[in-house]
N, C-alpha and C positions, 0 to 999 in steps of 0.2 A: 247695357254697354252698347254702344253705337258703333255699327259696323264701317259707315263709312260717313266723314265729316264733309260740308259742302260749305265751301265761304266764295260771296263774289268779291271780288279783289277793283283795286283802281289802280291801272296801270297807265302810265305815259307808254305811247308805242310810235314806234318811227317805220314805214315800210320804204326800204330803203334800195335801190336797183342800179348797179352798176356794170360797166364793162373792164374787160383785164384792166384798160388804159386808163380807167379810173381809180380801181382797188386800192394803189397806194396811197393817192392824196386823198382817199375818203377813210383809209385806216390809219392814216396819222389824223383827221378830224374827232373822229371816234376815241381814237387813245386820247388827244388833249383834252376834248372837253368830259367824255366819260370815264376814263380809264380802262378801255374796253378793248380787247380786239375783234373782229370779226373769223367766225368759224371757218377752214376754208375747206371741209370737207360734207359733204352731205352729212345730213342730219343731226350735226355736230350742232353744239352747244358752247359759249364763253361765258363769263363773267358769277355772278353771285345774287343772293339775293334780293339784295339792293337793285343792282344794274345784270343786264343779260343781252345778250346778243344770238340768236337761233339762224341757223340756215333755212328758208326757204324757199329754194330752189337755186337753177344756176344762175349766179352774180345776183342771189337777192337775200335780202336777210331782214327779218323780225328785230327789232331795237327796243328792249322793254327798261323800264325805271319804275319802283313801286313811289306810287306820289307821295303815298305818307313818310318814305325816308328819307327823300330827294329836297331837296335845299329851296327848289321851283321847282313847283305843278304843269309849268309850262313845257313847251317842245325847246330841245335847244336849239341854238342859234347857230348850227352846224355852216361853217365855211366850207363846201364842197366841188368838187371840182366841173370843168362844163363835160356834159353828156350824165353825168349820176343824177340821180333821184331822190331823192330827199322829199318822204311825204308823213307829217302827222296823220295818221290814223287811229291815235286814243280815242275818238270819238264813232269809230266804223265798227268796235267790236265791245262786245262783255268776255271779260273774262273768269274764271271758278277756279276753284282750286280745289282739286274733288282729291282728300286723303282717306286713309284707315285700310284694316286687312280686306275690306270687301271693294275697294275700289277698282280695281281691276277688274277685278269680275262683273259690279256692274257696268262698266264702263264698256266691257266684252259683250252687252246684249246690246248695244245700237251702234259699235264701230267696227269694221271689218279688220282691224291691227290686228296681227298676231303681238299682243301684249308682253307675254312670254319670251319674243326676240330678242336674240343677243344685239339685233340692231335696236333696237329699243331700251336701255339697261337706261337707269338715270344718267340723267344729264344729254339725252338723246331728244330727240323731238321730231315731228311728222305730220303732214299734211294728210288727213283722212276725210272720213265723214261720220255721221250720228244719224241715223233716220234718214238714210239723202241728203243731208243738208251739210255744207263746210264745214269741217273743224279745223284747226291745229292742237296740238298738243305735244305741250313740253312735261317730260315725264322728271320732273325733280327729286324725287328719289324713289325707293321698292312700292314704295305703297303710296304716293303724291302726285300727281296729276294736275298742271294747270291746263285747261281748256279756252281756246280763242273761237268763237263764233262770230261772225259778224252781226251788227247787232236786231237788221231785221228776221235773222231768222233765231234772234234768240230767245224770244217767248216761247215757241213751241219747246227750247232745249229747256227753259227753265222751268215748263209744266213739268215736264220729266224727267229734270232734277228733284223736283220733291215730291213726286210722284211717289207714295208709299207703296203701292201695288206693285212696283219694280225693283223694288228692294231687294235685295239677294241674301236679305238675313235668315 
């Protein structure tokens, strides 16, 4: 039985940075063409497994679509207002999707989260790190994990994604 499952996933991703004065005509762009709103509290989470929307910090937010349900592979053609930021980044990160009872745990030997936190419960998400090197991570439910690395430092993360000697079994 396999303690924890590793799949790389293909997400469309949007990094998206705005000011108060934009907020609203970039979350009615979001709702028309994704259905989506934007999270407006730290660490919060919107949307589903199709389409999601994560906080990344203040006035900036993660914009994911999984390509294989999405209608186009492409970035949409988001009509947003002047001063926001509107930027494809599908192509700057890998993302995984680390599940099963031992994921946490391994995931607890190269990220400094207290994983355990009630600021962390699914549907939660977090800028950390793995080994020094950038993550995010959006916790989709008790034992699911999606992981954003950017993508030049994602060979080291992917040795040690399949790294059997790390295994926590």
């Amino acid at each position: 039985m396999t303690e924890r499952a590793i799949e790389e996933l293909e997400f469309g991703l949007l990094q998206i940075s705005a000011g108060a004065r934009q907020r609203a005509g970039l979350a009615s762009a979001l709702q028309q063409y994704l259905d989506l709103a934007l999270p407006s509290t730290p660490n919060a989470t919107t949307g589903d497994e199709a389409r999601w929307a994560c906080w990344f910090g203040p006035g900036q937010w993660l914009v994911g679509w999984d390509r294989s349900r999405a209608q186009s592979k492409r970035c949409p053609d988001l009509s947003v207002p002047d001063g926001a930021l509107v930027v494809d980044v599908s192509d700057a990160y890998r993302v995984w999707r680390l599940s099963g009872p031992a994921a946490a745990n391994w995931l607890a030997q190269g990220c400094p989260l207290d994983l355990d936190s009630p600021a962390l419960v699914a549907g939660r998400c977090a800028r950390s790190q793995f080994d020094q090197f950038p993550l995010f991570l959006h916790r989709r439910s008790e034992q699911t994990f999606d992981l954003y690395m950017l993508r030049s430092y994602a060979e080291h993360f992917a040795i040690r994604l399949g790294s059997t000697d790390q295994r926590p079994d």
